[in-house]
N, C-alpha and C positions, 0 to 999 in steps of 0.2 A: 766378523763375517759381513757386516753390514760395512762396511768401510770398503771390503774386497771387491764385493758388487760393486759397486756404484762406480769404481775404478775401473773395473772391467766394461762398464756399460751395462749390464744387467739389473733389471730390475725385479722387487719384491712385486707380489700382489699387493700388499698394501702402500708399496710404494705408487702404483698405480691407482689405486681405490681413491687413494688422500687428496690426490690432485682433482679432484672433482667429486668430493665429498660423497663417495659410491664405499661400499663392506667390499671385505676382500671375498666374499660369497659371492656377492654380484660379478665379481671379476671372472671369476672362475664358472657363473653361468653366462657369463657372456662368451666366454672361450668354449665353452660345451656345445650355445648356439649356432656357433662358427662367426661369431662377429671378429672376434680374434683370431689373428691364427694361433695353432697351435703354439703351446709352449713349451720349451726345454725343461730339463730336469735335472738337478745334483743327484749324486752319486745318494743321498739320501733321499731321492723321491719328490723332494720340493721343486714348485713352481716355480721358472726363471722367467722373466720376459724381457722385451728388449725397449728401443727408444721406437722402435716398427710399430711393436703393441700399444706406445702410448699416442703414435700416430693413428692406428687403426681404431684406437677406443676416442679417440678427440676427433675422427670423422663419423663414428655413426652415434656419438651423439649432439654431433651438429645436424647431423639429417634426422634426427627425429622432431624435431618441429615443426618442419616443413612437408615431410613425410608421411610422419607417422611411426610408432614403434614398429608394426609390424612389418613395413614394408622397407624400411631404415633398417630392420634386420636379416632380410632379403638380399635389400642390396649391397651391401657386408659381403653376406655368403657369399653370394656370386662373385664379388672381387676377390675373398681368399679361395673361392674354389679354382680362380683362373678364367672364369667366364664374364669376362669385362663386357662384352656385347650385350649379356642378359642384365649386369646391373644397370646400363645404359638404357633397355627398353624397362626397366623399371621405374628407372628414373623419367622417362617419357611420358608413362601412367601415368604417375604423379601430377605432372604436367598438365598432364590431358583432363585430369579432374578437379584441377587448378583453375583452367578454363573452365571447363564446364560449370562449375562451382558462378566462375564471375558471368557467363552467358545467364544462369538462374538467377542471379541478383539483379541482371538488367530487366528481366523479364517480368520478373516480382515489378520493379520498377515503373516498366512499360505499363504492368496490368492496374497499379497505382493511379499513374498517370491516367490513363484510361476509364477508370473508376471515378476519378475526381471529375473529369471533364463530362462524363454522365451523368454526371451528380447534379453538374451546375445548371446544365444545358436543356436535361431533358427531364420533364416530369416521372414521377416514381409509376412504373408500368405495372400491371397486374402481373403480369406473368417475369418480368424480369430476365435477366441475363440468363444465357440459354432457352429462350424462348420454343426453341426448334424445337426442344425436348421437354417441351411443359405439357402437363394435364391441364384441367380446366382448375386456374387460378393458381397456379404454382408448377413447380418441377417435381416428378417425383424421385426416388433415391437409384432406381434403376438405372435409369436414361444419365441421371446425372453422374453417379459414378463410371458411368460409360465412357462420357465425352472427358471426364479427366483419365481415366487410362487407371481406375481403382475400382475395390471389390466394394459391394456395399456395406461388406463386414466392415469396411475403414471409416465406410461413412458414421455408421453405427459406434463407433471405437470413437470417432471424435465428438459425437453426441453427449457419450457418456460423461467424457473429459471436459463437456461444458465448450467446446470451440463453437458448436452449431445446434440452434434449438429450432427446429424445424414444428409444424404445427401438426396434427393428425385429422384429414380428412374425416368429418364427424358420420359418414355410411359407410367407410371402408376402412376407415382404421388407418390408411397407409398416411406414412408420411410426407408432408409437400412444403418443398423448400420454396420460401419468396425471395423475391426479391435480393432484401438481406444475406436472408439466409446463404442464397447464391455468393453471395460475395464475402461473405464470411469463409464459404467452403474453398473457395478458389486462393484466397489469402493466406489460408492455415497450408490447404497445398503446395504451393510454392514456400511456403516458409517450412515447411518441412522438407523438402528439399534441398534446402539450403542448409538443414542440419540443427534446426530447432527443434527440442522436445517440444512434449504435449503442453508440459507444464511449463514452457516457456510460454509460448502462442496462447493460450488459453489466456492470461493476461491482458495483450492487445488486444483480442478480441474482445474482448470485454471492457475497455477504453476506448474500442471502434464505436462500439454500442453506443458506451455514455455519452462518449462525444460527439457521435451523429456522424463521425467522420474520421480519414483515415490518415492525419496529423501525426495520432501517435506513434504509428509504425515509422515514420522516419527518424528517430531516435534509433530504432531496431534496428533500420538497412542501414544509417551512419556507421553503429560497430558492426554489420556486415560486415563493410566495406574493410575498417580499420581491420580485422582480422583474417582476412583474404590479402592484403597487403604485406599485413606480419607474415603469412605462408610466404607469402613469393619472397619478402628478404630473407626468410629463415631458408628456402632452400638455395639463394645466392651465397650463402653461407657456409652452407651444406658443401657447396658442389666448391666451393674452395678449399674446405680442408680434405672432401676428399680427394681434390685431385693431388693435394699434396702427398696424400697416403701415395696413390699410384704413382706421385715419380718417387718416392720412398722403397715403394717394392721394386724400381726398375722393370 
């Protein structure tokens, strides 16, 4: 039987599976997702696929790296549903938060830079960055979560996590970020953004600390960079095999 297939052009699921070290399960939850089209059947009920399928399973997982699982399975559907237009602005998403992604890495950058040159130039200020929104000898959590565009429960959240130790107003309890503090919380922000856990960040900052300076994150935004770069090859990649699926389907 295996011999007949393979004559005919038909393939097993596991002839499928093998070629990219995937279970014939997967195969068949990737056909249920709709990343495949569907498959034919023997007169016994078994799954047939074709050289279509092993094109359509060797384009969505070249778009998952660049991608994303989920959205890599998105764009599938929508090319076996017949909606090229919708994979297309899926694929623009993508794109768009591709960019976005590298605009936050220059930003991070810029705030870097900008940090450093305040560091050198001008004496350490009582009130420190955000000044607009400081109480008397510090920021407090309000104001500050304010001007970055966050609840104070995050402020709070990253406290706990060790990103920011802010001191406690000793007649009111509240907490008042200096100086530091400020620029700790603006660093952890944009690096979360960028797609850094807690537990990644809370390290730097804590090398920001010791080292009185902000040396060590440039190790950080180098593999930034390298792995925003791998996105943009991996979905040049992506958009190669699948355009070969689409002249495959005609």
């Amino acid at each position: 039987m295996r011999r007949n297939l393979q004559s005919d052009g038909q393939l097993r699921p596991i002839d499928l599976a093998r070629g990219h070290g995937l279970s014939t399960q997967a195969i068949r939850n990737y056909e249920e997702a709709g990343i495949l089209p569907a498959a034919t059947r023997t007169p016994s009920g078994y799954r047939t696929y074709t050289p279509l399928h092993a094109r359509a399973l060797g384009a969505f997982l070249a778009l998952v790296p660049g991608h994303s699982h989920q959205s890599a399975t998105s764009i599938m559907r929508a090319v076996n549903q017949g909606a090229v237009d919708e994979a297309f602005r899926l694929i623009d998403e993508s794109h768009a938060r591709l960019l976005d992604d590298r605009r936050t890495l220059r930003a991070v950058e810029d705030a870097l830079r900008d940090l450093a040159r305040t560091a050198a130039s001008e004496p350490a200020a009582a009130s420190g960055p955000g000044a607009s929104v400081s109480g008397p000898g510090g920021t407090f959590i309000g104001p500050l979560a304010g001007e970055l565009g966050i609840r104070p429960a995050t402020l709070r959240k990253w406290e706990r996590a060790g990103l920011v130790r802010p001191r406690r107003d000793p007649l009111t309890g509240y907490r008042v970020y200096d100086e530091a503090d400020v620029r700790d919380v603006r660093l952890a922000h944009q690096l979360r953004r960028g797609g850094y856990l807690l537990e990644q960040i809370a390290p730097l900052i804590t090398q920001v600390r010791a080292a009185g300076g902000l040396e060590p994150l440039e190790a950080a935004l180098g593999d930034w960079h390298g792995r925003l770069s791998a996105r943009a090859r991996a979905m040049l990649t992506g958009a190669a095999e699948l355009e070969a699926y689409l002249r495959a389907r005609g």
